[in-house]
C-alpha positions as CSV (number, residue, x, y, z in Angstrom):
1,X,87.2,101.4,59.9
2,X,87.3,97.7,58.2
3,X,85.8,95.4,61.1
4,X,88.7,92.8,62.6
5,X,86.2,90.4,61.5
6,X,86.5,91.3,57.7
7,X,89.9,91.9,57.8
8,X,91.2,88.0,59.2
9,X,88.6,87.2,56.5
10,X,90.5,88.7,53.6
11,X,94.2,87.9,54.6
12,X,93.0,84.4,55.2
13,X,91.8,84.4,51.4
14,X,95.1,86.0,50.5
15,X,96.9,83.4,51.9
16,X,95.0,80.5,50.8
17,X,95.6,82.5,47.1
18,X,99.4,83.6,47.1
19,X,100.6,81.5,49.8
20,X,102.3,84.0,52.3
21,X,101.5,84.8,56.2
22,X,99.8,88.0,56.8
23,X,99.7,89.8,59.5
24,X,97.7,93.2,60.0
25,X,98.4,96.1,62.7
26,X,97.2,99.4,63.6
27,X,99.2,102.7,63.7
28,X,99.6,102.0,67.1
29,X,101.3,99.0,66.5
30,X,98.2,97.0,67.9
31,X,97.6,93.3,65.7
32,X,94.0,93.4,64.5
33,X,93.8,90.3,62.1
34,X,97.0,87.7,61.3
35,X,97.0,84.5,59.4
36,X,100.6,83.9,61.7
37,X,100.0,85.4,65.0
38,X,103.6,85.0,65.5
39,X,104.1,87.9,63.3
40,X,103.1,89.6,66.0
41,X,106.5,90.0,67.3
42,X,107.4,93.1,64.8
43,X,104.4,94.6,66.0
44,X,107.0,97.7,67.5
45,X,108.6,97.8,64.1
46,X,105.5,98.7,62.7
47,X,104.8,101.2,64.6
48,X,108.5,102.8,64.5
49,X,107.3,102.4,60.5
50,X,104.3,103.7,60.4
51,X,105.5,107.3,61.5
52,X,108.5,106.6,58.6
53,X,108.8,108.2,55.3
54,X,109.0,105.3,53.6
55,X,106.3,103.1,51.2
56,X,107.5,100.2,52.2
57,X,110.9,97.6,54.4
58,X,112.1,94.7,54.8
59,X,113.0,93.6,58.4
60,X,113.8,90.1,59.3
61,X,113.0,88.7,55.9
62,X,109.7,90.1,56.0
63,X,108.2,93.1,54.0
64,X,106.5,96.4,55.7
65,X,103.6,98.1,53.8
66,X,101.2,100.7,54.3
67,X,97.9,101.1,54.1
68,X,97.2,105.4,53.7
69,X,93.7,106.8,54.3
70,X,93.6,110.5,53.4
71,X,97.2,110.8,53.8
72,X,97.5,109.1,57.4
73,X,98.9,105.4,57.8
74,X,95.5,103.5,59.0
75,X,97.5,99.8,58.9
76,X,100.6,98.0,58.9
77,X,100.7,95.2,56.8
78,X,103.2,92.3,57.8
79,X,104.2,89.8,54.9
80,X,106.4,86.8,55.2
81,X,106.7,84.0,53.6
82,X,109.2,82.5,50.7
83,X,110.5,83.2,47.3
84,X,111.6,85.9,44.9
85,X,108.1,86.9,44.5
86,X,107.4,88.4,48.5
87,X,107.2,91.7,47.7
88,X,105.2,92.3,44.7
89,X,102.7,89.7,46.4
90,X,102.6,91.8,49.8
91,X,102.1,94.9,47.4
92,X,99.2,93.3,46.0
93,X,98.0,92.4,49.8
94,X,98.6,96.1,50.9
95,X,96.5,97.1,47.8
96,X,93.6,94.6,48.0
97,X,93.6,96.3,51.9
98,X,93.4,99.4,50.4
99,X,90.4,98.9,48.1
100,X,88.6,97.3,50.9
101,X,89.5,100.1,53.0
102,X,88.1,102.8,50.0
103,X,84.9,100.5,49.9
104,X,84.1,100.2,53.7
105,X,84.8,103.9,53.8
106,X,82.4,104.5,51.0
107,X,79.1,102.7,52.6
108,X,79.6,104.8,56.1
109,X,79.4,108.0,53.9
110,X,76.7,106.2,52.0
111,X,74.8,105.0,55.1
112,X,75.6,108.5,57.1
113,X,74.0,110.3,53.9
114,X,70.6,108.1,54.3
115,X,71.0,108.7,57.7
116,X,70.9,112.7,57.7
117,X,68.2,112.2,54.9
118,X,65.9,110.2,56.8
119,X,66.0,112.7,59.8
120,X,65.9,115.5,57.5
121,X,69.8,117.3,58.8
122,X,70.7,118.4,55.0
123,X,70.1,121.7,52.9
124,X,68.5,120.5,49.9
125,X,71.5,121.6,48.0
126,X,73.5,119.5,49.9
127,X,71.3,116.6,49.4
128,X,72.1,116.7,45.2
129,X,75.5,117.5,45.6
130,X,76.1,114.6,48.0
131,X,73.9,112.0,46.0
132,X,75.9,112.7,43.0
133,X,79.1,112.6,45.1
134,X,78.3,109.2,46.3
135,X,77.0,107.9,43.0
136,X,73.4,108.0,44.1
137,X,70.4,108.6,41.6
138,X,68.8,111.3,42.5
139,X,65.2,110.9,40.5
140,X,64.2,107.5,40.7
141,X,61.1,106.2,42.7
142,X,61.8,105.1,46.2
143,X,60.0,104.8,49.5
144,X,60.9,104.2,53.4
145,X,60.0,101.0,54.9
146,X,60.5,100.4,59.0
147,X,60.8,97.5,60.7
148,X,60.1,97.1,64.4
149,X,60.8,94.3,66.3
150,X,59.3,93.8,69.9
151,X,61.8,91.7,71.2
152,X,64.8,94.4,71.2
153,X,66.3,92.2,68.9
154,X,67.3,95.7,66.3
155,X,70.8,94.9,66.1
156,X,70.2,91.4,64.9
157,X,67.6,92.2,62.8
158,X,70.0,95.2,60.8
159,X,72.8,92.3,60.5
160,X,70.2,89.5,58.8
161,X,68.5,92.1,56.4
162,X,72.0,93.5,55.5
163,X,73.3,90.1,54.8
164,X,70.2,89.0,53.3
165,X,69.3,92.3,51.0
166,X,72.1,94.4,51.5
167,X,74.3,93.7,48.5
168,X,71.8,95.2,46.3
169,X,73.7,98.8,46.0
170,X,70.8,100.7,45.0
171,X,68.8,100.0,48.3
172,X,69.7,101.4,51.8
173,X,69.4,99.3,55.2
174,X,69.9,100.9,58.1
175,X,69.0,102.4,61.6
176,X,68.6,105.7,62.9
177,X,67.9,104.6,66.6
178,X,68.0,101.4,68.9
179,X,64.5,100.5,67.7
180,X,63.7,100.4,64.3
181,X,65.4,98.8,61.0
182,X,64.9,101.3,57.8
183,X,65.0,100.1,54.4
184,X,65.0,102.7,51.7
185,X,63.9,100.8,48.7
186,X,64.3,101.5,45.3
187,X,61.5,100.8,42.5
188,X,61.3,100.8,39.3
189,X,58.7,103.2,37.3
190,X,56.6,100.1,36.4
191,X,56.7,99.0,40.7
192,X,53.6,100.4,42.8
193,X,52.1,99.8,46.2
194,X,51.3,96.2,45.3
195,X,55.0,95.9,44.9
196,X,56.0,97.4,48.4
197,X,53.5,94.9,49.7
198,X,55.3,92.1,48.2
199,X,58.7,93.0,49.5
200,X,57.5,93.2,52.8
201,X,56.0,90.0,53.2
202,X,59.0,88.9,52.0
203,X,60.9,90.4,54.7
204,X,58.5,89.1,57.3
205,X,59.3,85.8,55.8
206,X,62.8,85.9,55.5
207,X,62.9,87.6,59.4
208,X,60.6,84.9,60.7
209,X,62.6,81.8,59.3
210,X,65.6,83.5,60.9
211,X,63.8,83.0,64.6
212,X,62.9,86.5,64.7
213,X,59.1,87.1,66.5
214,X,57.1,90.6,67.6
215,X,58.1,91.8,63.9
216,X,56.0,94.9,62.6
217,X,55.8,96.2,59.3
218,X,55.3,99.8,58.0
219,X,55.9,101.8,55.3
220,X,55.5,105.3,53.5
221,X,54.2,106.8,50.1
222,X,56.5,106.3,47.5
223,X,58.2,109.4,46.3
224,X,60.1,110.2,43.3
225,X,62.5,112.0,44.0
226,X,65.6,112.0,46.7
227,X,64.9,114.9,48.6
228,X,61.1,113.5,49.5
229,X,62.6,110.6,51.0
230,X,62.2,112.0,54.3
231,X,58.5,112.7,54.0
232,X,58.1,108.9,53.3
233,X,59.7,107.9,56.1
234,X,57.8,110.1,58.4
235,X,55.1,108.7,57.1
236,X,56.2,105.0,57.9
237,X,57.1,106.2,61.2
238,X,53.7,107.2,61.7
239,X,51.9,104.1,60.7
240,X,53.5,102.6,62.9
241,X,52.4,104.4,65.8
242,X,48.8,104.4,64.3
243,X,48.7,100.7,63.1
244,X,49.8,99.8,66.7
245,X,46.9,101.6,67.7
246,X,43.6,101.4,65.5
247,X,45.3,97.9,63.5
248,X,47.0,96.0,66.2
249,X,45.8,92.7,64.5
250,X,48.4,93.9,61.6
251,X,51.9,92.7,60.8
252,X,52.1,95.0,58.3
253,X,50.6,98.4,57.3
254,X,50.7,100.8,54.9
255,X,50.4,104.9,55.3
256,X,47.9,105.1,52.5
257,X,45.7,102.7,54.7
258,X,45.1,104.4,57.9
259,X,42.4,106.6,57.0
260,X,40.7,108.9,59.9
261,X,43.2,107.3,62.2
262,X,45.9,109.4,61.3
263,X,43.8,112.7,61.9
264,X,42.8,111.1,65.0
265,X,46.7,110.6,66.0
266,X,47.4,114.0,65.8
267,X,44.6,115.3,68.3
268,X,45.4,116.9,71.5
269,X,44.3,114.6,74.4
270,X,41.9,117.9,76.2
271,X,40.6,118.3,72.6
272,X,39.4,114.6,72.5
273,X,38.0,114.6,76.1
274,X,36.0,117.5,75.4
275,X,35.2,115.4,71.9
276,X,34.0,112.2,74.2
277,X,32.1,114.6,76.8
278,X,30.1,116.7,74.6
279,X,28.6,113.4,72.3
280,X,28.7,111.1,75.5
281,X,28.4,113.5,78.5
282,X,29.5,111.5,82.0
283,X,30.1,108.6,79.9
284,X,32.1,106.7,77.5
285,X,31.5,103.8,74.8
286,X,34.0,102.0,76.6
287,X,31.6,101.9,79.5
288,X,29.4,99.8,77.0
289,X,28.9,96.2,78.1
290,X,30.6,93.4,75.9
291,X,27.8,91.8,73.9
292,X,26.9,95.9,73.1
293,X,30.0,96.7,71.7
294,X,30.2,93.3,70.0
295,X,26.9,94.6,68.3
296,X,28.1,98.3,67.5
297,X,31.5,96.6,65.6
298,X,29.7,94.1,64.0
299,X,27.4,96.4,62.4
300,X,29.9,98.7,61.6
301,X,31.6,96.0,59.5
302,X,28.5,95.0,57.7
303,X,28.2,99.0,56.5
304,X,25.2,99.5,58.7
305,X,23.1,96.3,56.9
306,X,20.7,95.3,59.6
307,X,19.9,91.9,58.4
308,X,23.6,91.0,57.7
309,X,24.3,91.7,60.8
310,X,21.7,90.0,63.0
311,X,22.7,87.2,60.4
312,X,26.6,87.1,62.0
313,X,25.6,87.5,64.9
314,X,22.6,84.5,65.2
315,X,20.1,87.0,66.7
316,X,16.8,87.8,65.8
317,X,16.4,91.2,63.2
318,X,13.9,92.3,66.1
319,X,16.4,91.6,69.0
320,X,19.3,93.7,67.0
321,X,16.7,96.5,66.2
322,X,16.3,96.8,70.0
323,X,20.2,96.9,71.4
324,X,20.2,99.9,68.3
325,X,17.0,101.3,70.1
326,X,18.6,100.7,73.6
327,X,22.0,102.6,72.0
328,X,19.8,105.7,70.7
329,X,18.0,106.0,74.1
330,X,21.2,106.1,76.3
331,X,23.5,108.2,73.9
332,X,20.7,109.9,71.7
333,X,22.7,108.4,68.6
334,X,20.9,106.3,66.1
335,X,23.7,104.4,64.4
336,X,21.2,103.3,61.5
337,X,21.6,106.9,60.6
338,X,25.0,107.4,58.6
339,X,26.0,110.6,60.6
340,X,25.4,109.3,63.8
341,X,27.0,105.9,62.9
342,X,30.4,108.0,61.6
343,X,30.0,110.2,65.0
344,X,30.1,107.2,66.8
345,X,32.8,105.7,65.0
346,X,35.0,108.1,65.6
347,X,34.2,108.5,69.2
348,X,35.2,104.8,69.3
349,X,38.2,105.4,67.9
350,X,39.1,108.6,69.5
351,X,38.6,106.6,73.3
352,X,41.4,103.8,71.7
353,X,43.1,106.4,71.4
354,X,43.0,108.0,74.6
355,X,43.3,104.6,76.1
356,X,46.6,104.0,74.3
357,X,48.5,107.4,75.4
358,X,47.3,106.9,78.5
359,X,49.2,103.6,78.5
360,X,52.3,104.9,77.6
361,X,52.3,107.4,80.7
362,X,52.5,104.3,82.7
């Protein structure tokens, strides 16, 4: 169904072009969209009409046409004006209504397609013979981009990136919940990662001049064929719920960039307590004091480099060399050693974790 809002749009334009009053009804007889609401007054006419045999009448001095969707009347269209010229000007209204009506019917089938794709609700037979139905290229490179907003601002976002990027026909924008915004983007064969980058810091751009805040960024592998488009979006689902975790300083993140975190997501929580216990016993590096875990992170960053890091941190090689001694002595780890340094690492990371579901309980 054509929104009321397109719809006094277009009969507007038609007006201003062939100079007649339009108005539109429903086979109920209801006015949706008039240039003349006085027209309103045959609205019962054309609902006796819309149940008639006929094309098209003229009541009044004004003509009756119908606009047909799969054999059933979906509007009434209401002409007046003067001149010899009336009807063949309403039949180019009715049919200008029409086309809109084919196009706007189109894109749902287009947009419930991507829909069903994303969520993975098609045989993969019906995903070819649907693609080519709807005119869609089935082997070209593509990949799933989300777009969360923390502000439960969704709706608005969907409406600016449509209006902004949604003319292109060979990209998809659209939602599959109340959350997220999902952008299936075509690329070229020449377009990589780099690419996908680009186009989302345009987004973030074009989002943020429009006074929308909280965005976050995430996107997928890119695939190469229809059918895998799924897999990409899973996987942009996914970094999302990692990078909110483990990257929470980023606006945008990629799948490819998550490394150990994304093994890490999929841990049971007993499996990762038993983890923590076993290296830690009765404790946890979150019972660490500040300026300690300061230390740990720090050398972590500079890839275990002892001087680099006393360095950064304006402390003595000796004085660093003794919170490492003091970290070996209370959890037998010695993070100048690259195994224990990775052990503890992911201990680290498996506690965010842990700390984060436990969050979300709350």
């Amino acid at each position: 169904m054509i929104s009321n809002q397109i719809l006094q749009s277009t009969i507007e334009g038609l007006k201003n072009i062939a100079r007649i009053e339009i108005c539109v009804v429903d086979s109920d007889g209801k006015m949706v969209a008039a240039s003349d609401p006085s027209l309103e007054q045959y609205s019962a006419q054309a609902a006796e009409f819309a149940v008639s045999p006929a094309d098209s009448q003229e009541l009044n001095g004004c003509q009756f046409f119908k606009v047909i969707d799969e054999g059933q009347t979906e509007y009434v269209l209401i002409v007046s004006g003067q001149g010899e010229d009336l009807y063949t000007l309403g039949k180019m209204a009715a049919f200008q209504i029409q086309g809109l009506l084919v196009a706007y019917k189109e894109r749902f089938d287009r947009d419930n397609f991507i829909k069903n794709l994303l969520l993975d609700n098609l045989l993969l037979v019906d995903i070819f013979s649907r693609a080519k139905k709807l005119h869609i290229q089935p082997e070209v490179q593509r990949v799933v981009i989300t777009i969360e907003n923390d502000m439960n601002e969704s709706g608005r976002v969907l409406e600016l990136m449509r209006t902004g990027y949604g003319s292109n026909n060979k990209d998809f924008i659209t939602a599959v919940d109340e959350k997220d915004v999902i952008v299936v983007k075509e690329l070229s064969e020449s377009e990589k990662e780099s690419d996908v980058q680009r186009y989302c810091d345009t987004y973030m751009k074009y989002l943020s001049r429009e006074g929308i805040d909280g965005v976050r960024i995430a996107y997928g592998t890119i695939v190469e064929e229809i059918k895998e488009v799924s897999h990409s979006y899973k996987e942009a689902k996914m970094a999302l719920d990692v990078g909110r975790i483990f990257f929470d300083d980023r606006e945008i993140i990629a799948y490819s960039e998550l490394g150990i975190g994304r093994l890490i997501y999929q841990l049971p929580i007993p499996l990762c307590k038993l983890f923590i216990k076993e290296i830690f016993g009765g404790q946890s590096p979150d019972d660490f004091d500040e300026e300690t875990l300061m230390t740990i992170n720090k050398f972590f960053e500079n890839s275990l480099n002892v001087s680099e890091t006393s360095r950064q941190l304006f402390i003595h090689r000796n004085t660093l060399v003794y919170r490492l001694d003091k970290i070996q002595k209370t959890t037998g780890l010695d993070l100048r050693v690259f195994e224990d340094a990775i052990t503890f690492k992911i201990a680290l990371m498996v506690v965010k974790y842990m700390n984060y579901m436990e969050s979300l309980e709350y």
